[in-house]
N, C-alpha and C positions, 0 to 999 in steps of 0.2 A: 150424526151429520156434523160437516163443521162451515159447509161453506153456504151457500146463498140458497139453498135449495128448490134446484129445476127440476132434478130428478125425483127432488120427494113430490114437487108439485104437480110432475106428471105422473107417478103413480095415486096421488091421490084424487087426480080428475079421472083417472082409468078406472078405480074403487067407488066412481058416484055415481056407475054402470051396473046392475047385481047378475049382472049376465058376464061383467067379468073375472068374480069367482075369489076374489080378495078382496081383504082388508086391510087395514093400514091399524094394527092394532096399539101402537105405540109410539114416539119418537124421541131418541137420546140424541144429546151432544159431548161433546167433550172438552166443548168452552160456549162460554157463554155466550149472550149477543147476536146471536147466530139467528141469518134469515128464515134459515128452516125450522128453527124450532116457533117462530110467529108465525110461518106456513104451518103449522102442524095446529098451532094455538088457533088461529084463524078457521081452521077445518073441524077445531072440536075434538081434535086426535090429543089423548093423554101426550104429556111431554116429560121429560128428564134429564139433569143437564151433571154431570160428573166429570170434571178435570183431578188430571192427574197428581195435584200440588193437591189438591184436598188431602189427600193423603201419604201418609208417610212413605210408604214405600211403594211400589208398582204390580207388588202381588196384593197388598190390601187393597187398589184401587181395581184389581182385575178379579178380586174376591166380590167386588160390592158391584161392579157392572154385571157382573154372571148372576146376582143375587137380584140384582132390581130387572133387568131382563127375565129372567124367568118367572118371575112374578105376573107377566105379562102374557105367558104361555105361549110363542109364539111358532109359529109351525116353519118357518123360513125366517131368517135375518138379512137385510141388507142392508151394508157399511157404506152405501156411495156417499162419497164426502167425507165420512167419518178417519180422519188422518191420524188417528193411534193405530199401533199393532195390538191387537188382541191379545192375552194371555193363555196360560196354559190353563187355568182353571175354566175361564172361556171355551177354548178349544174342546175340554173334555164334555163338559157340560153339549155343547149346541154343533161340535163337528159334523161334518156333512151337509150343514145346512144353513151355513153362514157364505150369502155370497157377496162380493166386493167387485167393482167397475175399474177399469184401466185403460187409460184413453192410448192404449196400444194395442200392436194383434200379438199378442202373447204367444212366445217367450220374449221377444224381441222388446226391448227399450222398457225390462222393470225400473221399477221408482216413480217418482214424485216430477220425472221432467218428459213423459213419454215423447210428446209434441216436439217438444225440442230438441230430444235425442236423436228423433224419426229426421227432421231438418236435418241437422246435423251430418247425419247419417246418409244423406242423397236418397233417400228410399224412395219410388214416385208413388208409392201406395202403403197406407197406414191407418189404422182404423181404431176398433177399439173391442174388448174382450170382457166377457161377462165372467168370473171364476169362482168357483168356492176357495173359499181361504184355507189353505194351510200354515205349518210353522216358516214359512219361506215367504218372501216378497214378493207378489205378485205370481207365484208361483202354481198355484192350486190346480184341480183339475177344471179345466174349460168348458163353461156351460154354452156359451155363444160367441159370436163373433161378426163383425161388419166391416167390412172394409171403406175407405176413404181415399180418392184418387189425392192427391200431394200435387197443388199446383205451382208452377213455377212464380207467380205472384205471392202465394204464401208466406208469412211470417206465424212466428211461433203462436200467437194469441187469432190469428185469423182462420189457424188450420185447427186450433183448439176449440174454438169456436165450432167448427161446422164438425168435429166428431163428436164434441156436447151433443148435438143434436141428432146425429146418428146414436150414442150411445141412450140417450133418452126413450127415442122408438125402441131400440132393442131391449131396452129395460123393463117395460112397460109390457110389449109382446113376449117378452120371456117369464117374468112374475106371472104375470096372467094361466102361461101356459104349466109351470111349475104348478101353481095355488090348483089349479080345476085334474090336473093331471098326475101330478108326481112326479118323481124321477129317480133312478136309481144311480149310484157312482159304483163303478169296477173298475178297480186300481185307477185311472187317471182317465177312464170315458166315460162322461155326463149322458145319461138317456134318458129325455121325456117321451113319454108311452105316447 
């Protein structure tokens, strides 16, 4: 995680339910300082914190996340917040089952600006997309999705705001349903049984 963590906060009030079938086994960053990792401290959740300058290059820092994650054994990953790209050693290791948040309805407005590409863009409906990671930016195949009406009062930070919170719900009811159920990926369709 790197930002303020709502989403980890609401996965970890949905995990202090045992009827909702997960756990919150660990929690990394990728710089320090970070409100998520005191939300994770605060819950009693092991934490980790690994930036990229720690080391020399970007496949020894993508060698030591795959190494202290797996250490953790984790049956699903989720990067919301988490603003590095993965690596290839990453990818081989835990593919299929690393999934990442995008406060857009995918494919539309990859990156780091969805909200304000969506503005931009005149769209009157924009949401936000649950995916597994692949080697591509926001690309993966799509676990869920919610849409969000774009009102004409909107600014970038007020329409970001209310897909946070649509993407929270989704996050929360799709973990749950992945953790208790499964899911299988074929070529680029997500199916939980």
């Amino acid at each position: 995680m790197s930002g303020t963590g709502t989403n980890l906060q609401a996965l970890l009030d949905a995990c202090a339910d045992d009827a909702y079938g997960a756990r919150v086994v660990a929690v990394g960053a990728d710089r320090s300082g970070t409100f998520a990792i005191e939300r994770a401290g605060l819950a009693g959740v092991p934490t980790f914190v690994l930036e990229v300058k720690q080391y020399g290059q970007r496949a020894d820092w993508d060698a030591a996340l795959t190494q202290v994650v797996a250490d953790y054994t984790p049956d699903l990953i989720v990067l919301a917040g988490f603003m590095k790209l993965v690596g290839p050693v990453f990818m081989a290791r835990f593919g299929g089952r690393i999934m990442n948040t995008h406060p857009a309805l995918s494919p539309s407005f990859p990156g780091m600006h969805g909200p304000r590409d969506a503005l931009a863009y005149g769209v009157k409906v924009t949401g936000c997309t649950l995916f597994f990671v692949d080697q591509g930016i926001d690309t993966g195949p799509i676990v869920a999705q919610a849409a969000v009406p774009v009102l004409e009062t909107d600014d970038e930070n007020s329409l970001h705001d209310r897909i946070k919170a649509v993407e929270r719900r989704l996050l929360v009811d799709t973990v749950g349903a992945l953790a208790r159920d499964g899911w299988t990926v074929i070529g680029r369709k997500v199916t939980i049984p």
